[in-house]
Residue frames as qw, qx, qy, qz and C-alpha x, y, z in Angstrom:
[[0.000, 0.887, 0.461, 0.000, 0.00, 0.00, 0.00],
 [0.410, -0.717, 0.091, 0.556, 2.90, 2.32, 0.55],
 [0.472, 0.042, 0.690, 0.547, 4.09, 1.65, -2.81],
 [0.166, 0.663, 0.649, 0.334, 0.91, 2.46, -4.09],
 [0.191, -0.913, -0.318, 0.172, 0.58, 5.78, -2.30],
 [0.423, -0.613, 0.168, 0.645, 3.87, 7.05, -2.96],
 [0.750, 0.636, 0.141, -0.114, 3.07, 6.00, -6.80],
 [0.237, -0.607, 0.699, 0.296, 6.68, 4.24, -6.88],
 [0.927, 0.305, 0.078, -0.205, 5.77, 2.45, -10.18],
 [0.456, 0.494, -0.727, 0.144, 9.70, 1.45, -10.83],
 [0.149, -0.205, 0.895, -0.367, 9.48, -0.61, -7.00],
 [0.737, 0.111, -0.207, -0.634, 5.86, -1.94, -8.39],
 [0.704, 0.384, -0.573, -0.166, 7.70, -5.19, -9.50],
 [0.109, 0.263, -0.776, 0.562, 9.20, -5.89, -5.81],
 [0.412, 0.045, 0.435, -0.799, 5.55, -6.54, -5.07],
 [0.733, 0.177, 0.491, -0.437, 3.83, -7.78, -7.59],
 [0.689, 0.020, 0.692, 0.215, 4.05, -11.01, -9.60],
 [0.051, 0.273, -0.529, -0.802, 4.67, -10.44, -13.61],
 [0.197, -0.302, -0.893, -0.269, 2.12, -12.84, -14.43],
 [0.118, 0.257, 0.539, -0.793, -0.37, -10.69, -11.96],
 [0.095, -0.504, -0.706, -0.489, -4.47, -10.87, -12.80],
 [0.177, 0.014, 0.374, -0.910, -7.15, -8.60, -11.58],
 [0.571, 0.236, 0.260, -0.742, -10.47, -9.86, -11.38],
 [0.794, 0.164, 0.585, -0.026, -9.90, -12.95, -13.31],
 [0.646, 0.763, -0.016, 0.021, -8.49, -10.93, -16.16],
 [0.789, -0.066, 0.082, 0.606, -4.86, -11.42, -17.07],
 [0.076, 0.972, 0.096, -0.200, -3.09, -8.24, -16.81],
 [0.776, 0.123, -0.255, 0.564, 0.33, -9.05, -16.56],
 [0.284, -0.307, -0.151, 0.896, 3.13, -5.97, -14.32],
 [0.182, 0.103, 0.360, 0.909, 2.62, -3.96, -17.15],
 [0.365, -0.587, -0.345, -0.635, -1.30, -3.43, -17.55],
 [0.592, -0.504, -0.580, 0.244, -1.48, -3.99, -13.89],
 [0.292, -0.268, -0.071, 0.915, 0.79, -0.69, -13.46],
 [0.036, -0.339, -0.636, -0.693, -1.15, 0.54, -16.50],
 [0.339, -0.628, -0.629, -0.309, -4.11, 0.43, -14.27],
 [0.361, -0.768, -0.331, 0.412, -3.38, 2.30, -11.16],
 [0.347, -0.238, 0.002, 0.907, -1.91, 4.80, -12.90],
 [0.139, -0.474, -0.462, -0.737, -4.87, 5.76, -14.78],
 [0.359, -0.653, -0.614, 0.260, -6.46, 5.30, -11.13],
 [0.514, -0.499, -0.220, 0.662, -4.38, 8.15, -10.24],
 [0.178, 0.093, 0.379, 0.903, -4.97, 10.05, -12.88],
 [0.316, -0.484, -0.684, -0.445, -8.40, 9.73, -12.83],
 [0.529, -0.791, -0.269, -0.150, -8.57, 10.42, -9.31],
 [0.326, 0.701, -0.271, 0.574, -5.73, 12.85, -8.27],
 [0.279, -0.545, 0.594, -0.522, -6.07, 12.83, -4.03],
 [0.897, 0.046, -0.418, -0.138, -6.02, 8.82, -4.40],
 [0.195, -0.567, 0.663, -0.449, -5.01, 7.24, -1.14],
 [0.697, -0.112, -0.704, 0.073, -4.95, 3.12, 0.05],
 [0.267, -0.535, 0.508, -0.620, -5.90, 3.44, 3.76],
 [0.389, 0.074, -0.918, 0.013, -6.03, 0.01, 5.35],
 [0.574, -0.469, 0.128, -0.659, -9.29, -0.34, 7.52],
 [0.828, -0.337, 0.430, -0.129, -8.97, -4.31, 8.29],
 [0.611, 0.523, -0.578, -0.141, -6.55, -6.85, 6.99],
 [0.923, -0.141, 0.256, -0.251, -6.81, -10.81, 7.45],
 [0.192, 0.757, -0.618, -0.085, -3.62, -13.01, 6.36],
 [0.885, -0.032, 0.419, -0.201, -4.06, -16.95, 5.38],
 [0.160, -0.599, 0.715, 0.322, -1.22, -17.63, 3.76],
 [0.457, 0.097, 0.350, 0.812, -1.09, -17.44, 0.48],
 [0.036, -0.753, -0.378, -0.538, -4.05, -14.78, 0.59],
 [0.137, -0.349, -0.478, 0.794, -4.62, -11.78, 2.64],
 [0.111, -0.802, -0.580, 0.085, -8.05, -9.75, 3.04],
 [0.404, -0.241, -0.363, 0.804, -8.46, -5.97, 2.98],
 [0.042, 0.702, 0.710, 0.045, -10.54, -4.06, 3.60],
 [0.386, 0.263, 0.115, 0.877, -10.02, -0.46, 1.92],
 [0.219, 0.755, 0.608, -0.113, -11.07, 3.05, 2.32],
 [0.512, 0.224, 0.352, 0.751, -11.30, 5.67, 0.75],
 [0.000, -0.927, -0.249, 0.279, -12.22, 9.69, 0.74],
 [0.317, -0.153, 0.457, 0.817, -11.14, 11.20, -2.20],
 [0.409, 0.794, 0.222, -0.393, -12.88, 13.32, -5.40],
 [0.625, 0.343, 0.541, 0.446, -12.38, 11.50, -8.85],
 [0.035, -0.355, 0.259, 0.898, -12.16, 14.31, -11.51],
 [0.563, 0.116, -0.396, -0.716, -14.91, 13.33, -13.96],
 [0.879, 0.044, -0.270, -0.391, -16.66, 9.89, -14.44],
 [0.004, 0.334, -0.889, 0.314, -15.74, 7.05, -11.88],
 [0.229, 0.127, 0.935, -0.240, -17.45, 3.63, -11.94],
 [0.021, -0.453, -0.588, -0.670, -19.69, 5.28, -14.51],
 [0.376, -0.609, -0.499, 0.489, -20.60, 7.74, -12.07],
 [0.258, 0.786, 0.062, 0.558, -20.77, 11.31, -12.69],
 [0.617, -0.566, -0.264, 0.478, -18.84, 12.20, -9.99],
 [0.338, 0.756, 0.187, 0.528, -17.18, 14.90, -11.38],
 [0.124, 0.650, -0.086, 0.745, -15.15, 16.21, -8.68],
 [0.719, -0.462, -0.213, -0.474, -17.40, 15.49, -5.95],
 [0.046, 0.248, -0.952, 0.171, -15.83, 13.84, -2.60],
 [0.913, -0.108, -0.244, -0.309, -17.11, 10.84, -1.97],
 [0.233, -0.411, 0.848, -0.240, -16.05, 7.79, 0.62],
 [0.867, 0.175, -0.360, -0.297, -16.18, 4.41, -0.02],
 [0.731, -0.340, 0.591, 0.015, -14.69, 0.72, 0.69],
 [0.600, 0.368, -0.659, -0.265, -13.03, -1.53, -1.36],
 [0.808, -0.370, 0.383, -0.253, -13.09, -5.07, -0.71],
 [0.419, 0.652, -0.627, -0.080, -9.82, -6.70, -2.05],
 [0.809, -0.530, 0.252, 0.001, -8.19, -9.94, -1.59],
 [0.398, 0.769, -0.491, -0.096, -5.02, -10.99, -2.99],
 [0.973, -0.056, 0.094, 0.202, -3.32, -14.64, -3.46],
 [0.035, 0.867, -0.467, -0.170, 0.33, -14.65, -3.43],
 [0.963, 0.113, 0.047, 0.240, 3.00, -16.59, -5.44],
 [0.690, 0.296, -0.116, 0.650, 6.80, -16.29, -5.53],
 [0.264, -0.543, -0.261, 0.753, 6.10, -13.70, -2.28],
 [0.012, -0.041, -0.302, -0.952, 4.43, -11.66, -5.04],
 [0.473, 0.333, 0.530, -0.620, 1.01, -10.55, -5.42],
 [0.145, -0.264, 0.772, 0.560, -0.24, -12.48, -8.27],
 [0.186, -0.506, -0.792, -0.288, -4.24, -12.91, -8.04],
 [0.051, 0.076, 0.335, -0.938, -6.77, -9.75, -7.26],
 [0.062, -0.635, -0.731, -0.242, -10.06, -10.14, -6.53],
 [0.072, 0.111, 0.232, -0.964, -11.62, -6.50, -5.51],
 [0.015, -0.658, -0.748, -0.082, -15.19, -5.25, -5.10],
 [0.015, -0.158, 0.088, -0.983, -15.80, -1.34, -4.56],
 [0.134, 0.466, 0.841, -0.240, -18.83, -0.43, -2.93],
 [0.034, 0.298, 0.430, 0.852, -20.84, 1.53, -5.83],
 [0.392, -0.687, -0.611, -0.028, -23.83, 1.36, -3.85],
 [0.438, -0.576, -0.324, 0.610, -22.23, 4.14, -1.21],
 [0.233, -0.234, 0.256, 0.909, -21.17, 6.41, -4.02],
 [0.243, -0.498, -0.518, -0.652, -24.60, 6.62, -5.53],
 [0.304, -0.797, -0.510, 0.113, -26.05, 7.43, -1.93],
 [0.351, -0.492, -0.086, 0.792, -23.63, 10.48, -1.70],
 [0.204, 0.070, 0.467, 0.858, -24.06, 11.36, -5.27]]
C-alpha cells in the first residue's frame, strides 16, 4: 500500500508477480501498473488506507477506504469532482512472495447514496 501511495511504479515489480491478474483478467506488471496509474490520474487525491486486513497464507483480506474526489466519471458515475467515501473489498493470493491474483469489489452502492 505504501508503494501504491507514494506511486513508486519502478518498486511496483518488488511486489507484484509479472504474471499478476485482476479480477480474473490477465493483466500481466505492465497493464497492472497501467491500471493504477490511470487510477491516479483519474482520481488525483487517491489514497490506500487500510481499515482491516486478514492473512491466510497465500491470501490476505483488505478491507479499503477511501475519501477522495475522482475528476470526472468514476465507476460510470458522474462524480465529477465530488468527494465521496467508499470501501473496497480486495483480496489478494500470493506466489513467488508476489502478489499475483486480485479479486476487488468497490462499494458503488455508497457512491450513488452520496451522489
Amino acid at each position: 500500500m505504501a508503494c501504491l501511495n507514494r506511486q513508486d511504479w519502478p518498486a511496483l515489480g518488488q511486489f507484484v508477480h509479472d504474471d499478476v491478474s485482476h479480477n480474473a483478467k490477465a493483466l500481466g506488471l505492465a497493464g497492472y501498473r497501467a491500471m493504477l496509474e490511470k487510477d491516479f490520474r483519474d482520481i488525483p487525491d487517491l489514497g490506500f488506507n487500510i481499515e482491516l486486513l486478514i492473512s491466510d497464507p497465500p491470501r490476505i483480506a483488505c478491507r479499503l477506504t477511501f475519501d477522495c474526489t475522482p475528476a470526472g466519471t468514476f465507476l460510470g458515475l458522474g462524480v465529477n469532482g465530488k468527494r465521496v467515501s467508499f470501501c473496497e473489498n480486495v483480496f489478494y493470493e500470493f506466489r513467488d512472495q508476489k502478489i499475483w491474483q486480485v479479486w476487488s469489489v468497490i462499494d458503488k452502492a455508497a457512491i450513488e447514496a452520496q451522489l
